[in-house]
LOBAGU-522977 format. One record per residue (C-alpha): x, y, z; residue number from 0. Coordinates in nm, 2 decimals. Example, Ala and Ser with C-alpha at 12.3 -4.5 7.8 and 13.67 -1.06 7.14 Angstrom:
2
+--------+--------+--------+------+
|      u |      v |      w | mise |
+--------+--------+--------+------+
|   1.23 |  -0.45 |   0.78 |    0 |
|   1.37 |  -0.11 |   0.71 |    1 |
+--------+--------+--------+------+
This chain:
440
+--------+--------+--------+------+
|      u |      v |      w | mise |
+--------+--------+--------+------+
|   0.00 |  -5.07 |  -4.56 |    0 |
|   0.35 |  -4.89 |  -4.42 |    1 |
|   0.24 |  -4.55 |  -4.60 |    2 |
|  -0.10 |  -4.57 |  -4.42 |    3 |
|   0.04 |  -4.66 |  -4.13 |    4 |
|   0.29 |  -4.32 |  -4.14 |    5 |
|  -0.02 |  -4.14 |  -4.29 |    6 |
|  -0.23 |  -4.25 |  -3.90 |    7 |
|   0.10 |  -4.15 |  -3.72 |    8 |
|   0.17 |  -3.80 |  -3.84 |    9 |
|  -0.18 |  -3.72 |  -3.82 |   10 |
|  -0.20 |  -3.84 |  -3.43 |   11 |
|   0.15 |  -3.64 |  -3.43 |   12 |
|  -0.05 |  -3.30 |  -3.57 |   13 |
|  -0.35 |  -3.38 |  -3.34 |   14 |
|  -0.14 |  -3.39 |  -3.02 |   15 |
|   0.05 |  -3.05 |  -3.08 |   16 |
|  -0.24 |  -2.90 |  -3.17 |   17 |
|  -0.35 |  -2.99 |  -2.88 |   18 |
|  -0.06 |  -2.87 |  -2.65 |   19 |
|  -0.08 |  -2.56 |  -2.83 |   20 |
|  -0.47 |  -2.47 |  -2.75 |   21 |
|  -0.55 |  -2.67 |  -2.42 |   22 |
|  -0.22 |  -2.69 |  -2.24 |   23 |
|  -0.22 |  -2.34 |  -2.08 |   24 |
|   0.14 |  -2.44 |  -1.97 |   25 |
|   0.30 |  -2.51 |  -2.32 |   26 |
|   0.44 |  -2.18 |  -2.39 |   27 |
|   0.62 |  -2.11 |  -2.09 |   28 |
|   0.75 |  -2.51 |  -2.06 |   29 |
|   0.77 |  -2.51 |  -2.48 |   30 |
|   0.94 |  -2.20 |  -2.51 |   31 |
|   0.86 |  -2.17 |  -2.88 |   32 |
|   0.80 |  -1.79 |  -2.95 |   33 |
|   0.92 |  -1.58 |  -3.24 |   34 |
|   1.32 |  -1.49 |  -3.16 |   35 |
|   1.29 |  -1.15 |  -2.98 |   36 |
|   0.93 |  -1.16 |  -2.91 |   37 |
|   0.78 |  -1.12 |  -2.53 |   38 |
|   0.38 |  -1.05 |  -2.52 |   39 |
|   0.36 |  -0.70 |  -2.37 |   40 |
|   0.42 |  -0.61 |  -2.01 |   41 |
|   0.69 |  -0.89 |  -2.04 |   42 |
|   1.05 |  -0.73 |  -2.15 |   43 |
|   1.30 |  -0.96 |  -2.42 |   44 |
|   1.61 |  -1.00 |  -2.26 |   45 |
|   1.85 |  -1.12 |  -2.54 |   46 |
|   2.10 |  -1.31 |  -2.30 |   47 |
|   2.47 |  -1.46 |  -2.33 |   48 |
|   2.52 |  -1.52 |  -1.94 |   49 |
|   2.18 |  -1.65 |  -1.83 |   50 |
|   2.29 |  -1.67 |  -1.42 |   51 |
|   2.45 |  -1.37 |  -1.45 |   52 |
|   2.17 |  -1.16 |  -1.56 |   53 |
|   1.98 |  -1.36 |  -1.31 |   54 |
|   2.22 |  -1.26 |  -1.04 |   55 |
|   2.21 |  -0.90 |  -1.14 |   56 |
|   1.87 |  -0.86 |  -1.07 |   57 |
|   1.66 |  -1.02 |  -1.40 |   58 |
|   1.35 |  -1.23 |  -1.35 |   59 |
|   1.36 |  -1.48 |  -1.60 |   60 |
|   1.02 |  -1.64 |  -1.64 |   61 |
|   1.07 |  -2.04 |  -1.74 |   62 |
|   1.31 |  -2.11 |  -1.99 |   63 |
|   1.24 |  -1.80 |  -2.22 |   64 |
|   1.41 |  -1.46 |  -2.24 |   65 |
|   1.10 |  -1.28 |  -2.16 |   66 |
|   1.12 |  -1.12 |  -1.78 |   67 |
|   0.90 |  -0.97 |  -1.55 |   68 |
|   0.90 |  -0.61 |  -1.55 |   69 |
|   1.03 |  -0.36 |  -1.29 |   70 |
|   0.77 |  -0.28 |  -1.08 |   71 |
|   0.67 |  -0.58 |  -1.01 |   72 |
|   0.31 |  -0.73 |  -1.17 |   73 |
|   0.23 |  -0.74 |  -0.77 |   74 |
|   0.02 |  -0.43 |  -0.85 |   75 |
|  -0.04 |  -0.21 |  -1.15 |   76 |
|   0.18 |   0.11 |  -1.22 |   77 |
|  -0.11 |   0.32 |  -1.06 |   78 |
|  -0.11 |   0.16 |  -0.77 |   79 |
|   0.28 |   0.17 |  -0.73 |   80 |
|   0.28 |   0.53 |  -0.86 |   81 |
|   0.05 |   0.61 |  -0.48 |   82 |
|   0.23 |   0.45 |  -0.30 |   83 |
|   0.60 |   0.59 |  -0.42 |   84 |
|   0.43 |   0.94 |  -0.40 |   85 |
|   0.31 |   0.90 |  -0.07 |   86 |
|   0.64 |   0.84 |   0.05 |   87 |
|   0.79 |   1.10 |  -0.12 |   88 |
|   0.49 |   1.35 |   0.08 |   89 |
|   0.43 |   1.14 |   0.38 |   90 |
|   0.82 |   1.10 |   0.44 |   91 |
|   0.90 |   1.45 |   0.34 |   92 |
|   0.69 |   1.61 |   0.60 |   93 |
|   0.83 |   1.36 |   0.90 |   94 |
|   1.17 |   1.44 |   0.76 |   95 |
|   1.17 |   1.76 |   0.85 |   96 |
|   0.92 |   1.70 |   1.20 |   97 |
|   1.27 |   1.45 |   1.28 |   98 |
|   1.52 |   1.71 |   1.22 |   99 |
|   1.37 |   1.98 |   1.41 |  100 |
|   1.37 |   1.71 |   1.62 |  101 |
|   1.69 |   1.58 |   1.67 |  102 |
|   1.84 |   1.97 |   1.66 |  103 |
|   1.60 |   2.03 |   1.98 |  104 |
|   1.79 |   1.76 |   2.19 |  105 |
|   2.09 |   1.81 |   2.03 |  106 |
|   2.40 |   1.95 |   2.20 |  107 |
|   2.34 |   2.26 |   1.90 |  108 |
|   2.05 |   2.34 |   2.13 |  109 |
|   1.99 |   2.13 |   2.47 |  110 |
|   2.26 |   2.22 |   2.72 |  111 |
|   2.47 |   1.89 |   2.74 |  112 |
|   2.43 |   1.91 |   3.09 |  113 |
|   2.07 |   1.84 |   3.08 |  114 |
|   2.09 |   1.51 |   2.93 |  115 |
|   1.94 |   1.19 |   3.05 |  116 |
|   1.94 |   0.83 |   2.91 |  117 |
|   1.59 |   0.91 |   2.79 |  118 |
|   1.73 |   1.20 |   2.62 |  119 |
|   1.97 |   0.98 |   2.47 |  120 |
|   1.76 |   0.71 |   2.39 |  121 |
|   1.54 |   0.94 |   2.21 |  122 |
|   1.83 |   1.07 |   1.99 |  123 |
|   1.87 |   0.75 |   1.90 |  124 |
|   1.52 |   0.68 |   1.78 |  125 |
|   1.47 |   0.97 |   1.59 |  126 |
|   1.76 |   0.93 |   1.44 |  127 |
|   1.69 |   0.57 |   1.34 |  128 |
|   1.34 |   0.62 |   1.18 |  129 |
|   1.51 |   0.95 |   1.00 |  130 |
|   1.77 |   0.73 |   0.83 |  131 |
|   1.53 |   0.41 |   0.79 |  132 |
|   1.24 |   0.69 |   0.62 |  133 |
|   1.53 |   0.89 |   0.40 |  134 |
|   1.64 |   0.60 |   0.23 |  135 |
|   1.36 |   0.41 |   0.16 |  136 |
|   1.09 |   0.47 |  -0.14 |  137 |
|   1.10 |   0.81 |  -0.35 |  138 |
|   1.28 |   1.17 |  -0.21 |  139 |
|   1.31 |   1.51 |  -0.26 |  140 |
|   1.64 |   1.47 |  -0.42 |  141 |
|   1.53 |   1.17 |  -0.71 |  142 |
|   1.22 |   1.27 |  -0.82 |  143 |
|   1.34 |   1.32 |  -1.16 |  144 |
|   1.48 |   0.96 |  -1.12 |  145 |
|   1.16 |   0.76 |  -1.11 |  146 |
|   1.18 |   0.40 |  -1.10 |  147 |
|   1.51 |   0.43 |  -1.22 |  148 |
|   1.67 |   0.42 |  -0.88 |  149 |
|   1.56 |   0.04 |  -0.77 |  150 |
|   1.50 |  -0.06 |  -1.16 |  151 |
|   1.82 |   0.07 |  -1.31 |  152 |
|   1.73 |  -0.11 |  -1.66 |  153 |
|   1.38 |  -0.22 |  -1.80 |  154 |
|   1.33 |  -0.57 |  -1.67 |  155 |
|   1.61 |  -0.53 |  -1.43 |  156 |
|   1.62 |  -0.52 |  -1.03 |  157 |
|   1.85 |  -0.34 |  -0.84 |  158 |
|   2.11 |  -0.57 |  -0.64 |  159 |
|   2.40 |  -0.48 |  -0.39 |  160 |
|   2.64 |  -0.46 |  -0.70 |  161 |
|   2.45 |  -0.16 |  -0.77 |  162 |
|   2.60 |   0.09 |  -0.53 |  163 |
|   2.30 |   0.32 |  -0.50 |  164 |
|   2.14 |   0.01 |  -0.38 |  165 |
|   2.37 |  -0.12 |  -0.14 |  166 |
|   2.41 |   0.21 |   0.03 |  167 |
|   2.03 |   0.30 |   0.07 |  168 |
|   1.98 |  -0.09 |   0.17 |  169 |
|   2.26 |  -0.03 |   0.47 |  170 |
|   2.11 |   0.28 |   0.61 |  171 |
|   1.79 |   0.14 |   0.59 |  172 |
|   1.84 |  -0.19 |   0.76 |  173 |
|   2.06 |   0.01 |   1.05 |  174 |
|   1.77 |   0.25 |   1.09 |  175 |
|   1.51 |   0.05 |   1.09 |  176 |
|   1.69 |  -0.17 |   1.34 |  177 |
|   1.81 |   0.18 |   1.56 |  178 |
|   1.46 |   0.25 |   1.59 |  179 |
|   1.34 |  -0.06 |   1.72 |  180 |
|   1.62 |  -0.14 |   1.95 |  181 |
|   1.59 |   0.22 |   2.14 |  182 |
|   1.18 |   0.20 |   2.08 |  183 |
|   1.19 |  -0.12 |   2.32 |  184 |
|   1.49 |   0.06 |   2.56 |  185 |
|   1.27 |   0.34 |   2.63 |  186 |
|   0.96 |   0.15 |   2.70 |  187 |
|   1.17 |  -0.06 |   2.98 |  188 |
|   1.35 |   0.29 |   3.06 |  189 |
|   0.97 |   0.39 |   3.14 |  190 |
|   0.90 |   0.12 |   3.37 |  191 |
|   1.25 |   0.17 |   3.52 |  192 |
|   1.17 |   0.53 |   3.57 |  193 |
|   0.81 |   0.47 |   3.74 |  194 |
|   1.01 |   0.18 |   3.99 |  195 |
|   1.26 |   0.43 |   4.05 |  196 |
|   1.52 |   0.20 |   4.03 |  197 |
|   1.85 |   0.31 |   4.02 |  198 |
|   2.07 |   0.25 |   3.68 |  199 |
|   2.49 |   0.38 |   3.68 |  200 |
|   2.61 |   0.53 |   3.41 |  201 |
|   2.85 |   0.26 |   3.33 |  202 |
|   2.57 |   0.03 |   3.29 |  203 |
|   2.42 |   0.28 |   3.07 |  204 |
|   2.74 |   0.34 |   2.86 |  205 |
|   2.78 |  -0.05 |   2.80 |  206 |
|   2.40 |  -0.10 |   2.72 |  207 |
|   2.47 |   0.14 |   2.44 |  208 |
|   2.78 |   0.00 |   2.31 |  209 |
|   2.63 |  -0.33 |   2.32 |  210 |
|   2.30 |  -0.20 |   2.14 |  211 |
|   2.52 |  -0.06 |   1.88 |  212 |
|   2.76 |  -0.34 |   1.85 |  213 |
|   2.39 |  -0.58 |   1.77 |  214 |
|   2.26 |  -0.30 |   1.49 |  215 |
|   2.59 |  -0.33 |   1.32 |  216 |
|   2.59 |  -0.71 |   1.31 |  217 |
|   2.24 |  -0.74 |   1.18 |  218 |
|   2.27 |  -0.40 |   0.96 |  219 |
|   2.65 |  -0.55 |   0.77 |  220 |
|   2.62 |  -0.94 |   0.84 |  221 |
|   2.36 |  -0.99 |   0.54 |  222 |
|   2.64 |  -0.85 |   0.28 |  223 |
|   2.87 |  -1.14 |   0.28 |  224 |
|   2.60 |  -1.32 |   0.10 |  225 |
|   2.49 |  -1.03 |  -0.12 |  226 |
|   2.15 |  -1.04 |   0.02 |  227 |
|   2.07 |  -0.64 |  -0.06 |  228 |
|   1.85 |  -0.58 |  -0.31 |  229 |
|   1.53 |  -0.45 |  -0.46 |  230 |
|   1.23 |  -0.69 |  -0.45 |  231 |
|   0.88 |  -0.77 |  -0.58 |  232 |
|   0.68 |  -0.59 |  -0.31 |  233 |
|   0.90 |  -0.32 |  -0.16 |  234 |
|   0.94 |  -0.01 |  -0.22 |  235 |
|   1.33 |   0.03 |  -0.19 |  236 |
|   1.65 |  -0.21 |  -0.12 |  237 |
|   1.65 |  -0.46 |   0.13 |  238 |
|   1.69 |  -0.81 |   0.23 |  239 |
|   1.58 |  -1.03 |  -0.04 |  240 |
|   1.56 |  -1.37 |   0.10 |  241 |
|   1.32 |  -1.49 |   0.39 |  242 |
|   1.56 |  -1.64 |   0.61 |  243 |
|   1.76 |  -1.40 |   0.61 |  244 |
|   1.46 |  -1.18 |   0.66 |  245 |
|   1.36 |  -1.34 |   0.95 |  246 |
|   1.69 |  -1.37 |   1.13 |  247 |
|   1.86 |  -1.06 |   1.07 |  248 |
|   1.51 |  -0.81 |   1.13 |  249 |
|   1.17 |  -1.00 |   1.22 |  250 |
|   1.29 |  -1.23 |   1.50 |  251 |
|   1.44 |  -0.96 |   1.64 |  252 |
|   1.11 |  -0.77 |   1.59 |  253 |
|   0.97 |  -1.04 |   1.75 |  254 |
|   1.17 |  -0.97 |   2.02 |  255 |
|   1.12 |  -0.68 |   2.07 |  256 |
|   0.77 |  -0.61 |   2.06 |  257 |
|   0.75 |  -0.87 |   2.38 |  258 |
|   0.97 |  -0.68 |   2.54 |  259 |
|   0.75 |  -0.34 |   2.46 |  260 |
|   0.44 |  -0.55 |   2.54 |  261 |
|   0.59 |  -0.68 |   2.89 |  262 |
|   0.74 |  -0.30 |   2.94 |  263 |
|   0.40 |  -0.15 |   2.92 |  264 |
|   0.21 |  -0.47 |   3.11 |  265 |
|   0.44 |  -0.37 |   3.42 |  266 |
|   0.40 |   0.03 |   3.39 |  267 |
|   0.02 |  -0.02 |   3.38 |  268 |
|   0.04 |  -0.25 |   3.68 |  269 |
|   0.29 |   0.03 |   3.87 |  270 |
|   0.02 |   0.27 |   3.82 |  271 |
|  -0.27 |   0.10 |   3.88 |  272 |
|  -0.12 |  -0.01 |   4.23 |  273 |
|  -0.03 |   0.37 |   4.37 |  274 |
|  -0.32 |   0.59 |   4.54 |  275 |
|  -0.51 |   0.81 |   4.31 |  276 |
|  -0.31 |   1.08 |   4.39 |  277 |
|   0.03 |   0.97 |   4.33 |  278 |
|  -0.16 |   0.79 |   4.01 |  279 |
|  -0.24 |   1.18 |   3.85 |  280 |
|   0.11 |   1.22 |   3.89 |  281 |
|   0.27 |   0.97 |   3.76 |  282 |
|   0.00 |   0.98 |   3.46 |  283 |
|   0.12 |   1.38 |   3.43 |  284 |
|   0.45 |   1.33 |   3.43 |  285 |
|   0.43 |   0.98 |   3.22 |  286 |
|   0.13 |   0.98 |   2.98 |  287 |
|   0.30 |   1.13 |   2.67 |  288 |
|   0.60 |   0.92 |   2.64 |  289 |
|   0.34 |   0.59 |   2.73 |  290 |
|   0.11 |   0.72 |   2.50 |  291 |
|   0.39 |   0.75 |   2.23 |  292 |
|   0.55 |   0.37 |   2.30 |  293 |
|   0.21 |   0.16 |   2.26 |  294 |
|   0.07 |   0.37 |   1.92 |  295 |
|   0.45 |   0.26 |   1.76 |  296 |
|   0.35 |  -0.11 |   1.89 |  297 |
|   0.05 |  -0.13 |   1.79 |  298 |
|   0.23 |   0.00 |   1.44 |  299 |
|   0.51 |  -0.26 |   1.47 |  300 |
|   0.25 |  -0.54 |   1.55 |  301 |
|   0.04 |  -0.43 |   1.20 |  302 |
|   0.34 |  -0.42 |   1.02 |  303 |
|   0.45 |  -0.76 |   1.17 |  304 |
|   0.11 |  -0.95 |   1.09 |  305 |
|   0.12 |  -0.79 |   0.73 |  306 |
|   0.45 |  -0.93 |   0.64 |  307 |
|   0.37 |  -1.25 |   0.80 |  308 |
|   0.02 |  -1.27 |   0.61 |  309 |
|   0.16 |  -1.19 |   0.31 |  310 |
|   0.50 |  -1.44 |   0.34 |  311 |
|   0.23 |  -1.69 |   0.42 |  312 |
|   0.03 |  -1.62 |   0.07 |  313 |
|   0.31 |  -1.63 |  -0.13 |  314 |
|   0.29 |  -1.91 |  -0.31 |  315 |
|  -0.06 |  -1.79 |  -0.40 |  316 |
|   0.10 |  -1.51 |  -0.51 |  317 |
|   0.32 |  -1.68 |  -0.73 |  318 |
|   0.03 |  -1.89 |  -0.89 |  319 |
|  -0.14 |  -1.56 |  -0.98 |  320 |
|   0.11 |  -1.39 |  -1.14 |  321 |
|   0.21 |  -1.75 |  -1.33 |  322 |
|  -0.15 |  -1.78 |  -1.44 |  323 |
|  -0.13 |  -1.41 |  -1.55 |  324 |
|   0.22 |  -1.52 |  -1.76 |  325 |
|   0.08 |  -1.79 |  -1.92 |  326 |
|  -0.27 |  -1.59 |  -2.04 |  327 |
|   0.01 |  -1.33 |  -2.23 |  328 |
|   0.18 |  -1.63 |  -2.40 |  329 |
|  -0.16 |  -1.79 |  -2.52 |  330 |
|  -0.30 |  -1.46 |  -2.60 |  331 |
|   0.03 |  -1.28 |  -2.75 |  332 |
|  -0.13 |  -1.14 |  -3.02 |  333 |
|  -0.42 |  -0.93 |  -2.78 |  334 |
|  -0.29 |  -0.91 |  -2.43 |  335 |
|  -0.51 |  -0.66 |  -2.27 |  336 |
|  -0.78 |  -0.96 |  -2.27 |  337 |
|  -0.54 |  -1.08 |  -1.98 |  338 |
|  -0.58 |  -0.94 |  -1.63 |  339 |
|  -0.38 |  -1.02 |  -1.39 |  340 |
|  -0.60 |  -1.16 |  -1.05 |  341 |
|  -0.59 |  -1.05 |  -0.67 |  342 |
|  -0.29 |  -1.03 |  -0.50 |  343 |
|  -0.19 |  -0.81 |  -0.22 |  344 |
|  -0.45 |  -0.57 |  -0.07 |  345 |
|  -0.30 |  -0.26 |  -0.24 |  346 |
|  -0.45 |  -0.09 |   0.08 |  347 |
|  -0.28 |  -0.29 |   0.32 |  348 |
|   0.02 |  -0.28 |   0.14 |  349 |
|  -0.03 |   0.12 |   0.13 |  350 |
|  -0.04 |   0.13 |   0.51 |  351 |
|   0.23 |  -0.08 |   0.55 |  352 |
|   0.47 |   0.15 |   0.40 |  353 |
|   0.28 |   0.46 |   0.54 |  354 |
|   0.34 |   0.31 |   0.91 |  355 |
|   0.71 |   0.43 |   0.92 |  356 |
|   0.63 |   0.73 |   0.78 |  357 |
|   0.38 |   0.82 |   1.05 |  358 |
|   0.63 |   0.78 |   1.31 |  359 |
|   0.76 |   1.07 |   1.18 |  360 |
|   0.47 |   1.30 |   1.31 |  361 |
|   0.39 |   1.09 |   1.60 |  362 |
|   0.70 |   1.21 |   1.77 |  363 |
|   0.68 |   1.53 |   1.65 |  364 |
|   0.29 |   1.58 |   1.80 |  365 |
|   0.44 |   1.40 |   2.19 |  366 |
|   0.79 |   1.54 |   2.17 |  367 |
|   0.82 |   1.87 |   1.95 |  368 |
|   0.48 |   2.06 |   2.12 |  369 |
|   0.53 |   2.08 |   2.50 |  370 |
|   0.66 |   2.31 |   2.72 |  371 |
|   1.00 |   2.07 |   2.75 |  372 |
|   1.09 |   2.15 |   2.42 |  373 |
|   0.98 |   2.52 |   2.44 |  374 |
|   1.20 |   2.53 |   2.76 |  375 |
|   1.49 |   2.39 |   2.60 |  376 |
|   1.49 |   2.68 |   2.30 |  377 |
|   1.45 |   2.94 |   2.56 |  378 |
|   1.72 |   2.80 |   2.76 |  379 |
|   1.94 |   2.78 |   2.46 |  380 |
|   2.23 |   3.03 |   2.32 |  381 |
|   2.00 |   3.09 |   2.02 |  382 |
|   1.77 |   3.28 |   2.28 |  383 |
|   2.05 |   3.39 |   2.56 |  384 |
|   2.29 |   3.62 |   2.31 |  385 |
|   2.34 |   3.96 |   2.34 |  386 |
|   2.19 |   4.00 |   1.97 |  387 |
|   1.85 |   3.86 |   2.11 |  388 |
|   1.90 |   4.08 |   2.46 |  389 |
|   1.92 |   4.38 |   2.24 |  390 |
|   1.62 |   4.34 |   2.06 |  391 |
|   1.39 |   4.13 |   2.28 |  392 |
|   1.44 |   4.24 |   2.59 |  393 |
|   1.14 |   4.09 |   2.77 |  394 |
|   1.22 |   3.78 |   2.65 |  395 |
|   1.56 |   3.80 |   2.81 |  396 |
|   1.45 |   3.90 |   3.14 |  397 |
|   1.19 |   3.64 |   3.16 |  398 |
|   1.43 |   3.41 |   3.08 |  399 |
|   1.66 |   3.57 |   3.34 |  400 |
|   1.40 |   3.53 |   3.61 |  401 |
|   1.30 |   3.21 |   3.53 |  402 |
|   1.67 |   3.13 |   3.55 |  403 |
|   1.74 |   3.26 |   3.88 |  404 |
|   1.43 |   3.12 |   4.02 |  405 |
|   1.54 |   2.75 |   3.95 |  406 |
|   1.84 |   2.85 |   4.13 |  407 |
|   1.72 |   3.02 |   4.43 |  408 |
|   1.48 |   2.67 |   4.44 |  409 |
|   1.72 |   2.43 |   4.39 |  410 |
|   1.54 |   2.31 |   4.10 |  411 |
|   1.83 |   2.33 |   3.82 |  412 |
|   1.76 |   2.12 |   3.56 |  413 |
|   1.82 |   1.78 |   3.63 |  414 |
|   2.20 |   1.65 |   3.49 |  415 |
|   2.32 |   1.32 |   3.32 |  416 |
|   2.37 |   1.19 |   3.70 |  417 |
|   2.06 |   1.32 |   3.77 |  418 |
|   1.73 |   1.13 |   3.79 |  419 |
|   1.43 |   1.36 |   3.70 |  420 |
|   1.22 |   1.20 |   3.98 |  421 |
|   1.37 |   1.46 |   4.20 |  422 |
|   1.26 |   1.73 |   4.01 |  423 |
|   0.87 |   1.81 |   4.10 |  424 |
|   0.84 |   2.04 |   3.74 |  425 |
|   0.51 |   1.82 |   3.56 |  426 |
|   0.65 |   2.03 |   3.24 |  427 |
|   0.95 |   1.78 |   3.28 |  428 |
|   0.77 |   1.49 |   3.18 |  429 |
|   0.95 |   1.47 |   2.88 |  430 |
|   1.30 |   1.42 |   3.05 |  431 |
|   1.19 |   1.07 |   3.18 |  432 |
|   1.48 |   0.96 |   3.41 |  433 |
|   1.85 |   1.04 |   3.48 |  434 |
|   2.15 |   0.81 |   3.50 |  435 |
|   2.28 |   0.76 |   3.85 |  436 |
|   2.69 |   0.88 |   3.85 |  437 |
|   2.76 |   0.65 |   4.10 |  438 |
|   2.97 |   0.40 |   3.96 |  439 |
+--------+--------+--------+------+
């Protein structure tokens, strides 16, 4: 009677791990029982003595097995990473080189520092920012050979602040991105500031940049102390990994900002619309460019706020995908191309994101780099007033000459640091928004 009884109980002891094994989709990432070495194919083995530390450094362990997730993420396929790392190696190339012209036009290397305004400034400042923030995120000129190598430094493995390569690109990425931003919203209030003709020292200006400074390099070096730089599933280079710290060290203020652009350009609209139609041509001559320029980066900022917010919302969805995807490879080992992995971010959307920053590039380029201001400020500089150029283009000197003396005999010098540009009546000034008054 005992042997039948142990006969019944090893058979109901087969039957229920046979049936773990066939109907519990869940059983080989919770069981862990695989073949010592093995990992179904995308997933990489990762033969571990230190399983926190390898976690630390930047492995994705998936359950309790050695198998990780590979680097790119399983977000999207290798095509779809392979577009979007190319386009911001082409994308940002191009706007690299738009920004340095750029930021050599207003530059004391060619603008007379004696023309400078706080909008001039502020500018500087925000080409610079998106330069930095666009150089040092994705793929460049100068690691093409390197691949995914840069933010997956081994198979399976993703870059963390401990890598240096990734701590210094996550640095100037986070201060440029943060640069850009922060002067983005200054000039759009400097706009309305302008237009109101309200009078601004240049003390006040001189703090308001310190302060704006002091800000980027607390949120840009405050997120190190709890080694939150590194490379993550859906990015494209090193940043914060964690959402809180997300949230409270770049998309709050974001947040902030953007309401302050949004009021800014609310309250220009309304000076406008409340002038005569003549003063109203005007003010949309002088005005129009730099407007234009603030609300196509906010309607950017506001795309690229919704995304990420979409996205942080669907996460978890994300995460069941991508486990469902796991767990098809581990039942399926043998043949894992029957396994596809579902829908998970729009690779389109997730395209654009990336591309917005990128874009900013040429956007400044197309309302700052091809106007008359900028033409102005090469003619007036040494590069065209040396006897070298004289000697050879000789008309170009004399007009230059002329148009020199004219602004003198006028009164119509170009408009100093002390200077607001409202006194100048020049509509090809529309560029140098507003001076800074001396008065202290």
């Amino acid at each position: 009677m005992i042997s039948y009884i142990k006969k019944f109980v090893n058979l109901y002891i087969i039957i229920f791990l046979l049936h773990n094994v066939f109907y519990d989709d869940n059983f080989f990432v919770q069981g862990q029982k695989l073949p010592p070495g093995f990992c179904p194919s995308p997933l990489i083995y990762r033969n571990t003595t230190d399983r926190q530390h390898d976690m630390d450094i930047g492995f994705q362990f998936l359950g309790d097995t050695n198998c990780v997730q590979p680097c790119p993420s399983l977000i999207l396929t290798k095509n779809e990473w392979n577009r979007v790392f190319n386009m911001s190696l082409v994308a940002g190339t191009i706007s690299m080189f738009a920004l340095i012209f750029l930021i050599i036009t207003y530059s004391p290397l060619v603008n007379n520092i004696k023309d400078y305004t706080r909008h001039t400034i502020g500018i500087l400042f925000l080409f610079s920012g998106i330069l930095i923030a666009m150089t040092t995120d994705g793929r460049q000129l100068w690691d093409i050979s390197a691949g995914f190598e840069k933010y997956c430094p081994e198979p399976g493995r993703y870059a963390r602040q401990s890598d240096s390569k990734c701590l210094v690109t996550a640095v100037f990425f986070q201060f440029g991105c943060v640069t850009a931003l922060l002067w983005w919203a200054a000039i759009s209030v400097d706009l309305w500031i302008t237009i109101r003709k309200i009078k601004i020292s240049k003390i006040q200006f001189i703090i308001y940049t310190i302060a704006v400074n002091v800000v980027t390099i607390i949120l840009t070096f405050g997120p190190i102390a709890n080694k939150q730089y590194g490379y993550i599933d859906a990015a494209i280079g090193c940043w914060l990994m964690d959402l809180k710290f997300q949230v409270g060290y770049f998309w709050a203020p974001v947040g902030f900002c953007l309401c302050v652009g949004c009021v800014s350009i609310v309250l220009i609209l309304r000076e406008i619309y409340k002038v005569s139609d003549a003063v109203k041509k005007k003010l949309l001559a002088k005005h129009l460019k730099p407007l234009m320029l603030i609300i196509l980066m906010l309607t950017e900022f506001i795309y690229m706020f919704i995304f990420y917010s979409y996205t942080t919302s669907k996460k978890d969805h994300y995460h069941d995908i991508i486990e469902e995807y796991v767990v098809c490879l581990f039942v399926h080992a043998a043949n894992p191309s029957v396994c596809e992995i579902g829908s998970t971010i729009s690779p389109s959307a997730h395209f654009f994101f990336h591309l917005c920053i990128r874009l900013m590039g040429l956007e400044v380029l197309i309302f700052y780099g091809f106007t008359r201001q900028t033409r102005k400020i090469w003619m007036r500089s040494f590069w065209f007033n040396n006897s070298f150029v004289k000697r050879i283009l000789p008309s170009l000197s004399s007009s230059n000459d002329s148009k020199s003396s004219n602004n003198k005999i006028s009164g119509r010098g170009t408009s100093g640091f002390g200077e607001s540009s409202e006194q100048s009546n020049e509509p090809e000034q529309s560029i140098e928004l507003s001076g800074v008054d001396s008065k202290q």
